[in-house]
N, C-alpha and C positions, 0 to 999 in steps of 0.2 A: 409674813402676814398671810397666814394660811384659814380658810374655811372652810370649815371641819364637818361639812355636813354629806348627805350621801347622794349618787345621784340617781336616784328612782325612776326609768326613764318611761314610763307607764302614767305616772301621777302627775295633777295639776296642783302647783302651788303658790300661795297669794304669799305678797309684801305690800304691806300698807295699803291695805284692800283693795289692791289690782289683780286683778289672774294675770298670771305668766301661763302661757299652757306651751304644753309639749306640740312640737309639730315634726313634721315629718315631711318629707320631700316626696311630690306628687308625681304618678306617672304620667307619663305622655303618652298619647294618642298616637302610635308609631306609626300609623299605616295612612292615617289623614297629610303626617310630613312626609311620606314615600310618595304618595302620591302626586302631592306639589310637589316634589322635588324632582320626578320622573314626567312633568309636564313645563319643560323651563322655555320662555322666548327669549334667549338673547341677544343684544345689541348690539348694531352695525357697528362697525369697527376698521379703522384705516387699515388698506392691505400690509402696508408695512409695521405691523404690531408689534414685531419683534423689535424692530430698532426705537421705536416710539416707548416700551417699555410701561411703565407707569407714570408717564411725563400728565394724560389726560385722568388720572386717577387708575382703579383697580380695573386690570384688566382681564376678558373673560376667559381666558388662559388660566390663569389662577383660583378665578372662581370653580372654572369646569372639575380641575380637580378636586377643590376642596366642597363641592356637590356631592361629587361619587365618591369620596372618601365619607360623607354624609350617610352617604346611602348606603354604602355596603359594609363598615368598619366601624362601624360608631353606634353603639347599643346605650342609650339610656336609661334602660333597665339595672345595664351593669354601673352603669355612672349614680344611679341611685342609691345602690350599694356602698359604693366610696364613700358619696355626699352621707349618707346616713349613719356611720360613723362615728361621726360627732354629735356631740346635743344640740339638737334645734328647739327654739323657743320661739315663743309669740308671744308679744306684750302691748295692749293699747296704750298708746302713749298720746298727747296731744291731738286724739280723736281719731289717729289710724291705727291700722293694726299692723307693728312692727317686728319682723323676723330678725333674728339674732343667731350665732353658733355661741354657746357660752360653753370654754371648756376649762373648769377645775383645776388647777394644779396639785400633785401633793407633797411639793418640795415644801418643805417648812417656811423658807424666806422667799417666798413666789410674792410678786407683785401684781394689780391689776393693770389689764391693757386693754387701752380700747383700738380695734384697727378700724380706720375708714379708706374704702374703696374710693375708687373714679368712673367715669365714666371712657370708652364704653366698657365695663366691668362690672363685680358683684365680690360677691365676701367670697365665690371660689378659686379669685385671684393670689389669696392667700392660703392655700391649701396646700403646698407644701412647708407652712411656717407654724400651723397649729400645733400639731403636736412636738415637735421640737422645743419652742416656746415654754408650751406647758409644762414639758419634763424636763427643762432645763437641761439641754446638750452638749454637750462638749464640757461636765458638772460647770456650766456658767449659770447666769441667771436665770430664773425661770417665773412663770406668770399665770395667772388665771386670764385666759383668752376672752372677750369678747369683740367678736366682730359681727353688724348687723348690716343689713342691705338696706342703702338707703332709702326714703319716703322715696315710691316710685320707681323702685329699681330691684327688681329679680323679686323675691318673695315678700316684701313689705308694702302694702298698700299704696296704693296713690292716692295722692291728694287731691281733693274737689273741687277746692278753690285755690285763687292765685297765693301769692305771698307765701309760699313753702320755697324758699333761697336759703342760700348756706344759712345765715343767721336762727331761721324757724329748726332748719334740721340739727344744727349744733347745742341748740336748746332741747331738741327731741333726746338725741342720743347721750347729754347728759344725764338727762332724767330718766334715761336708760340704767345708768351706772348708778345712779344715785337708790333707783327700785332694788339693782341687785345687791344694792349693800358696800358699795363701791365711793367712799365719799371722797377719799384718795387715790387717783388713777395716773397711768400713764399715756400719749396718744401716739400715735402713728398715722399720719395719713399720705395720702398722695392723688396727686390729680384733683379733683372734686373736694375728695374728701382730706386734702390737704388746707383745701379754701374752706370748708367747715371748720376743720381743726384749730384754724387760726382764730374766726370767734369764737371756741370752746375755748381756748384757752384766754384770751382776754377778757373772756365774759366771764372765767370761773376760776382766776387763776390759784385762788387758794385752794381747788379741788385737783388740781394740776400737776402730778411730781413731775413729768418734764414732756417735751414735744419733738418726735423726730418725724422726719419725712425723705424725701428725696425731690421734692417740688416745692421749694420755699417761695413769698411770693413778698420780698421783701420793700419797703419803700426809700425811694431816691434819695441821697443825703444830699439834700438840700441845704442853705447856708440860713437855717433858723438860730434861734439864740442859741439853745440847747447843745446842739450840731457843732456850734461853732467852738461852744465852753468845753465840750468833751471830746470832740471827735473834729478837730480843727484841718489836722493833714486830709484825713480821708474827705473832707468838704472841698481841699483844696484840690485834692487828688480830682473829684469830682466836676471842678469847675475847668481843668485842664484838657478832662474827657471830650468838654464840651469846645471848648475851641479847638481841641488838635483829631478828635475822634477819636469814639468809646474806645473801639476794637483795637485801637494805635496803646493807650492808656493802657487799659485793663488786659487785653492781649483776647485772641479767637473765642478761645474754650468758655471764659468768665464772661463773655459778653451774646453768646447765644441763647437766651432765652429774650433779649430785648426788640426781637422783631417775633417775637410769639404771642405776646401777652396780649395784643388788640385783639377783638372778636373778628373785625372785617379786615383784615389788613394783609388781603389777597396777593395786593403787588410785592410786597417784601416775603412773603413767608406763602409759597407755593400750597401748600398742604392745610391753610387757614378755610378753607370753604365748608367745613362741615360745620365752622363756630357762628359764620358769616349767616348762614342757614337756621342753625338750631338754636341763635339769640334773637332770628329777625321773623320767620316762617315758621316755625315747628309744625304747626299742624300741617303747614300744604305736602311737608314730606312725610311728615307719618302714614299717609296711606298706603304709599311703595312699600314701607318699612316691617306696618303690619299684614299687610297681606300675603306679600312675598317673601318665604323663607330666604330666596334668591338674594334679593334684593336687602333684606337684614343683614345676610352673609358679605355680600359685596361692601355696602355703607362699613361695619365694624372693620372688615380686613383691611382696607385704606390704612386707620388707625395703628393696628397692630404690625402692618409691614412697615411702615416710615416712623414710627417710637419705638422701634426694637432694633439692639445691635446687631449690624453683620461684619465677618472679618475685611471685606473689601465693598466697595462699589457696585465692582463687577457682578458680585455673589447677591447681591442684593435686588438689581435688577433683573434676576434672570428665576428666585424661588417664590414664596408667596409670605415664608414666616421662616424666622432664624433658626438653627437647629434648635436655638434655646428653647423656643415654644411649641412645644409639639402639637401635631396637628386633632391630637385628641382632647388636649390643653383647650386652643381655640373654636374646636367645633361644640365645647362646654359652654361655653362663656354663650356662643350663641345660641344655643337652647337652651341656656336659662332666659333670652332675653326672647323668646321666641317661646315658651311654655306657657309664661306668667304675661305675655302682650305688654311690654313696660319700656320698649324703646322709646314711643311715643312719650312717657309721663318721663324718663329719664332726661329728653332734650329738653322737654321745659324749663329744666334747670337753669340752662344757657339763656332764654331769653328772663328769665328773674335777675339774673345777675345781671342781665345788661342795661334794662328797665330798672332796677333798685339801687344802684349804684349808689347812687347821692344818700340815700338813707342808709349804706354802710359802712360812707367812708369815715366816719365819729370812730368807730370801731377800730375799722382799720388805720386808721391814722397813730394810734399809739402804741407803744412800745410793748415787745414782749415778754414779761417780767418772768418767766419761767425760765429752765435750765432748755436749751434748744440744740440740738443736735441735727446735722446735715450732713445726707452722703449723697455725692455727684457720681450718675453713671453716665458712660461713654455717650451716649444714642440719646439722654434726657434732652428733649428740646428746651426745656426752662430751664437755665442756668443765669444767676447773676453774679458780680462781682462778691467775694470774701467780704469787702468791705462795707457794702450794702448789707452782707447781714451781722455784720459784728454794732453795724449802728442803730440795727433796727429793733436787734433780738439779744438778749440773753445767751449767748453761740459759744457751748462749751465743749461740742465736738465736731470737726469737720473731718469730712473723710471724700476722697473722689478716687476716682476707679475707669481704666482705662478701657471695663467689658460693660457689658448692660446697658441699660437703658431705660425707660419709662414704664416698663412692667419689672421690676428688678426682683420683687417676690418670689418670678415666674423663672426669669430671664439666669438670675445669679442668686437664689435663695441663701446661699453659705455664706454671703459676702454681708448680705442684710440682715439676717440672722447672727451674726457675730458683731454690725452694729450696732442692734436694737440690744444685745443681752452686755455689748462693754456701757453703752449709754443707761440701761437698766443698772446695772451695779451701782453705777453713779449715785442717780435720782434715790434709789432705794433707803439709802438713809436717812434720807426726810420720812420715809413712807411709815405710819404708824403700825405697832408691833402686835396688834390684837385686834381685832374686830370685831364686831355684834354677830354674833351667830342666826343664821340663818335656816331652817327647817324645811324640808318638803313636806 
């Protein structure tokens, strides 16, 4: 399902009397972040730091270097260059203005893909999987790419008012797909944009050839009718969990994502405080967040040192990020969040979802009628039982892996990339063999 048209990267072109326009990655003001970055106060700190570790959060050890690795090694000038690249888009969609990478495929049997990001991330989380994808590597599947940032996060708008939760942005960036001519799509998400992914696809599933992620967020098999008619063992299985304990039942690996999933649920799950924060306060920390590059930098590296794999323990508590993510990988991620001011409009997210709940659980409460595909990496804190998602979802590929972890785009790109294109084969024969031509 290939579209045959050319890609002009000069010219504005309308579908269905919207502009799409060309955009372009903006520079940065390098000397205004040299500056803060060369005036830092950092925080009092137990003398004994070294054996304390990261037990109090990120510590400023870690930060100190990846400061001066800021300031002397890291050119986003040169990082503009990569980023640009690819085609950037801009598209008003549901009244903001939505950035996009849309990359063409010209394999003949290429399918569309839409990626959605997480939080704290942007669409250059995916940046070693674009063109791969798109050229179909390894002669496997191949795609016409689109992945956008979502409402409020890195180059797409933020929104005004309240009520932008997964549900408003999984309507957004359908209607993304649907402008570019896209009425059959594939998704991918994770994190964030795993929990959008899930109402795109229930809300659109005839637009839907299939759904992969690495962060499913399946529901409990409970002893309803249904449950009981189809899926009576694993209900059983379930109710056993429950008197003898999950972890006894299901075993370690299958049962760690079930002390994650609360926003506030400090005392089980160590590393919950920034959910605990940015569903109940956002604004009171966003000021730290925007003002101080410092402060931006310390908040995300929490995130990326405890969701990313290390070969031991030991190695874990003593670097700041896995060999997997290199340090010019995450010093990206934070200047994009740090160019565009969008930490602050990013954690909103977290208090919608916590606040909206009840108005999403209709949604969420039903089955997923699409073909569903899940790969478990090593370090993913959300992991549930097989069984939860064979009753939840349509589960026609599962894959788990003993490296990676919650950035696996980053962490293990060849292992995910060989998911997304055996699961693409799959879905592809639903996918219709022509499509409306589209013009610049």
């Amino acid at each position: 399902m290939r579209i045959n048209y050319p890609i002009l990267s000069s010219l504005i072109f309308t579908f269905h009397n919207k502009m799409i326009e060309k955009f372009i990655i903006p520079s940065l003001d390098e000397q205004d972040l040299y500056d803060k970055l060369s005036k830092v106060k950092y925080p009092q700190e137990y003398e004994n730091e070294a054996n304390i570790s990261w037990k109090y959060g990120t510590p400023s050890w870690a930060v100190k270097d990846l400061v001066h690795a800021w300031k002397t090694n890291f050119s986003w000038e040169k990082k503009r260059e990569e980023l640009n690249q690819w085609h950037h888009y801009q598209s008003n969609i549901n009244g903001l203005n939505i950035h996009f990478v849309h990359e063409v495929s010209k394999v003949e049997n290429a399918i569309p893909i839409i990626m959605l990001h997480g939080w704290p991330s942007s669409f250059y989380e995916f940046h070693k999987l674009i063109n791969p994808l798109r050229d179909g590597e390894n002669s496997s599947q191949a795609f016409h790419v689109v992945i956008p940032s979502l409402p409020g996060y890195g180059f797409s708008e933020a929104p005004k008012e309240e009520g932008w939760g997964a549900p408003k942005m999984a309507d957004t960036v359908h209607k993304l797909m649907i402008e570019l001519g896209y009425h059959k799509y594939m998704v991918y998400g994770t994190d964030w944009g795993a929990g959008i992914a899930i109402f795109l696809v229930k809300s659109h599933p005839d637009h839907c050839l299939g759904y992969i992620t690495n962060m499913p967020m399946p529901k409990v098999p409970t002893p309803t009718f249904s449950n009981l008619i189809f899926h009576p063992l694993k209900v059983l299985l379930f109710i056993l969990a429950l008197i003898f304990g999950l972890e006894r039942v299901y075993g370690k690996k299958e049962t760690k994502g079930l002390k994650t999933t609360s926003f506030a649920n400090c005392e089980k799950d160590k590393t919950a405080g920034y959910r605990a924060i940015q569903s109940t306060r956002p604004y009171t920390l966003a000021f730290g967040l925007t003002d101080s590059p410092v402060g931006l930098l310390g908040w995300m590296l929490d995130i990326y040192h405890f969701c990313t794999h290390y070969p031991s323990p030991e190695l874990s508590s003593k670097v700041a990020l896995p060999e997997t993510v290199s340090v010019d990988e995450f010093l990206t991620q934070v200047t994009i969040y740090w160019i565009t001011n969008t930490m602050s409009s990013s954690c909103r997210l977290y208090y919608e979802a916590l606040h909206n709940h009840k108005k999403q659980f209709a949604v969420l409460s039903s089955y997923i009628q699409v073909p569903v595909a899940v790969s478990y990496f090593e370090a993913e804190p959300c992991k549930f039982p097989r069984d939860w998602l064979e009753v939840d979802s349509n589960l026609i590929q599962f894959k788990s892996y003993d490296k990676g972890g919650h950035f696996p785009s980053l962490e293990v790109p060849d292992l995910l990339l060989a998911d997304i294109q055996q699961f693409g084969k799959v879905v592809s024969i639903h996918a219709p063999k022509t499509q409306s031509k589209k013009e610049l």
